[in-house]
KOLTI-47528 format. One line per field, with one value per residue (C-alpha): residue number from 1; x, y, z. Coordinates in steps of 0.25 Angstrom, whole numbers, plus 2048, in hexadecimal, padded with zeros to 3 digits. Layout:
BEGIN
k = c(NUM|...);
X = c(X|...);
Y = c(Y|...);
Z = c(Z|...);
END
This chain:
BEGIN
k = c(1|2|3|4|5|6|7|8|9|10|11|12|13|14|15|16|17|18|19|20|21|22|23|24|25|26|27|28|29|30|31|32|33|34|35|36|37|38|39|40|41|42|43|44|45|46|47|48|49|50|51|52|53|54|55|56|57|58|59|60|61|62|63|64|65|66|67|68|69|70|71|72|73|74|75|76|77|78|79|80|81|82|83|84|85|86|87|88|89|90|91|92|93|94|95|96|97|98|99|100|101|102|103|104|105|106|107|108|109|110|111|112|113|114|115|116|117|118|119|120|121|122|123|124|125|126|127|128|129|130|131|132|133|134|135|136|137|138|139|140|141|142|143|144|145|146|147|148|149|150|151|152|153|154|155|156|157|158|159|160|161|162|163|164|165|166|167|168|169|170|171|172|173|174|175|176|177|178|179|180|181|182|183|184|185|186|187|188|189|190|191);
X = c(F30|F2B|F34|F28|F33|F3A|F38|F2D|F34|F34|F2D|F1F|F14|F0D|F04|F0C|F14|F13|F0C|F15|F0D|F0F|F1E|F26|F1F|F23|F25|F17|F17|F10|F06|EF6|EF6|EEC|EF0|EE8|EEF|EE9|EE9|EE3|ED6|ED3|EDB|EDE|EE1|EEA|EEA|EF3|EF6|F04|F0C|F03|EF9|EEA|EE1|EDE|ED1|ECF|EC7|EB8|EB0|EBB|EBC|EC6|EC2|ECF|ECB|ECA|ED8|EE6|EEC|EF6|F00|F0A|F17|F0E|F03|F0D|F15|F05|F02|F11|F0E|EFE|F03|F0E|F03|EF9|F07|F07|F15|F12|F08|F0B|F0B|F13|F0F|F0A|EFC|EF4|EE6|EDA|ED3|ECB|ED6|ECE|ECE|EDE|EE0|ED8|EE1|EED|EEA|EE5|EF4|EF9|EF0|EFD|EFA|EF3|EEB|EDE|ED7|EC9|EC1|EC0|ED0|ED4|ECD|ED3|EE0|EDE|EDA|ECB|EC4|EB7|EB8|EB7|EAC|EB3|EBF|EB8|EB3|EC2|EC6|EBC|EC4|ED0|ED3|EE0|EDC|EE6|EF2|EE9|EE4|ED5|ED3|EDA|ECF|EC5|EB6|EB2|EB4|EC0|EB5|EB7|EAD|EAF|EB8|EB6|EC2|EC0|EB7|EB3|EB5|EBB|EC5|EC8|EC7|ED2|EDB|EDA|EDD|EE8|EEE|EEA|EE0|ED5|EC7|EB7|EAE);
Y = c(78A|78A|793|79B|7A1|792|78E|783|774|76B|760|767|75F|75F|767|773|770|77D|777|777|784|78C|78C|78D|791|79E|7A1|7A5|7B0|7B0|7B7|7B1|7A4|798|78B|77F|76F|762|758|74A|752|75D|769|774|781|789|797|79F|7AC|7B4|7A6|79F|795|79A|790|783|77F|76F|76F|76D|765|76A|777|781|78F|795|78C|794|79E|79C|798|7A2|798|79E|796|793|78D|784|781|77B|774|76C|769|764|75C|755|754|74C|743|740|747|753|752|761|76D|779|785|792|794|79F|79C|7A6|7A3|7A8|7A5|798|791|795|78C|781|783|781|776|76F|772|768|75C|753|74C|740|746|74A|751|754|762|761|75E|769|775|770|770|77E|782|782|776|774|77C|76E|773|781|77A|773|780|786|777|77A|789|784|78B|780|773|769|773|775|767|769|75A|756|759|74D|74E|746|737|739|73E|747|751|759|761|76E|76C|765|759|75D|74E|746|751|74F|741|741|748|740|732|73A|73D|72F|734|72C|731|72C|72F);
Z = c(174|165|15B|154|14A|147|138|137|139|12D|134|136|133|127|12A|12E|11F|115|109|0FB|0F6|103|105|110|11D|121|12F|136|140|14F|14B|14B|141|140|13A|135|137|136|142|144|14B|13F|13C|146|146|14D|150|156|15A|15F|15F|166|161|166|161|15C|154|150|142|147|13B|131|133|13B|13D|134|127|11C|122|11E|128|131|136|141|147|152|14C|145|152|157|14A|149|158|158|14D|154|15F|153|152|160|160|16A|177|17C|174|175|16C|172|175|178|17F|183|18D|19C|1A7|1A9|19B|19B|1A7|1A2|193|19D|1A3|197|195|19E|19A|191|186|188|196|19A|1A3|1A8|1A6|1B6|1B9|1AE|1B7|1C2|1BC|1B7|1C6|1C3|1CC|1C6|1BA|1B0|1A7|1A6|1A4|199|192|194|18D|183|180|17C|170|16F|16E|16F|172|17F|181|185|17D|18A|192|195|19C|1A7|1A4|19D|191|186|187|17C|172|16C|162|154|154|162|16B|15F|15F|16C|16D|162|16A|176|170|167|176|17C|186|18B|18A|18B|180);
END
């Protein structure tokens, strides 16, 4: 379980590091918060919302839809940043910060059972309804994969088309995006 109320470690990456001119970082409450890191795929931006991170967006052409707004961070929105980078370090293959998701009863199933694809799988659009007790339901599977407003904390990159294909990616850089991810995780794919 994460201690939201623990003082930040001295070991936090960089990026997570106040600057000289901004102090100490006071302790942030649980409140809603958005928070801006660099990664090797772009910056993301979290968001979060009564201690739990909501959603992830992977800069698209150098852009994020927060630019221009100071940034709001909460504890757990800097809880998610120390762990996505320890993921980019190949130090961390799970994570386990609080999520919130909103979604039809469908999509929640499919976000589950992205959940219990481990670093390093795959699975098909076809296999994953199944999983989520949906035979058949491999193109709606796709949309709900397509939903995911928690990119990598919810692995949808994990999820290949037929063939062992990447079919698309609606974070970041679209397929190089995804590609990226799953050679960082050592998954096999076709192009």
């Amino acid at each position: 379980m994460i201690d939201h109320d623990a003082p930040l470690r001295p070991n936090r990456p960089s990026f997570l590091q106040p600057s000289p001119a901004e102090g100490p970082r006071a302790q942030v409450p649980l409140e809603t918060g958005f928070l801006r890191v660099p990664t090797p795929i772009g910056r993301i931006e979290l968001r979060s919302a009564s201690g739990a991170v909501t959603g992830i967006t992977i800069e698209q052409d150098g852009r994020l839809p927060l630019d221009g707004h100071d940034e709001q961070p909460t504890s757990v929105l800097l809880d998610a940043a120390e762990q996505l980078d320890e993921y980019f370090r190949h130090e961390r293959r799970e994570f386990d910060v609080p999520l919130t998701t909103t979604g039809t009863p469908f999509q929640q199933s499919i976000w589950a059972a992205l959940g219990d694809v481990a670093f390093g799988e795959h699975i098909g659009y076809g296999s994953l309804a199944v999983q989520a007790g949906s035979p058949g339901g491999g193109r709606a599977a796709g949309q709900a994969v397509r939903a995911n407003a928690l990119p990598i904390l919810i692995p949808c990159h994990r999820v290949l088309g037929s063939g062992e294909r990447v079919t698309g990616y609606s974070g970041g850089e679209g397929p190089a995006t995804k590609r990226w991810l799953l050679d960082h995780e050592g998954i096999p794919y076709r192009r």
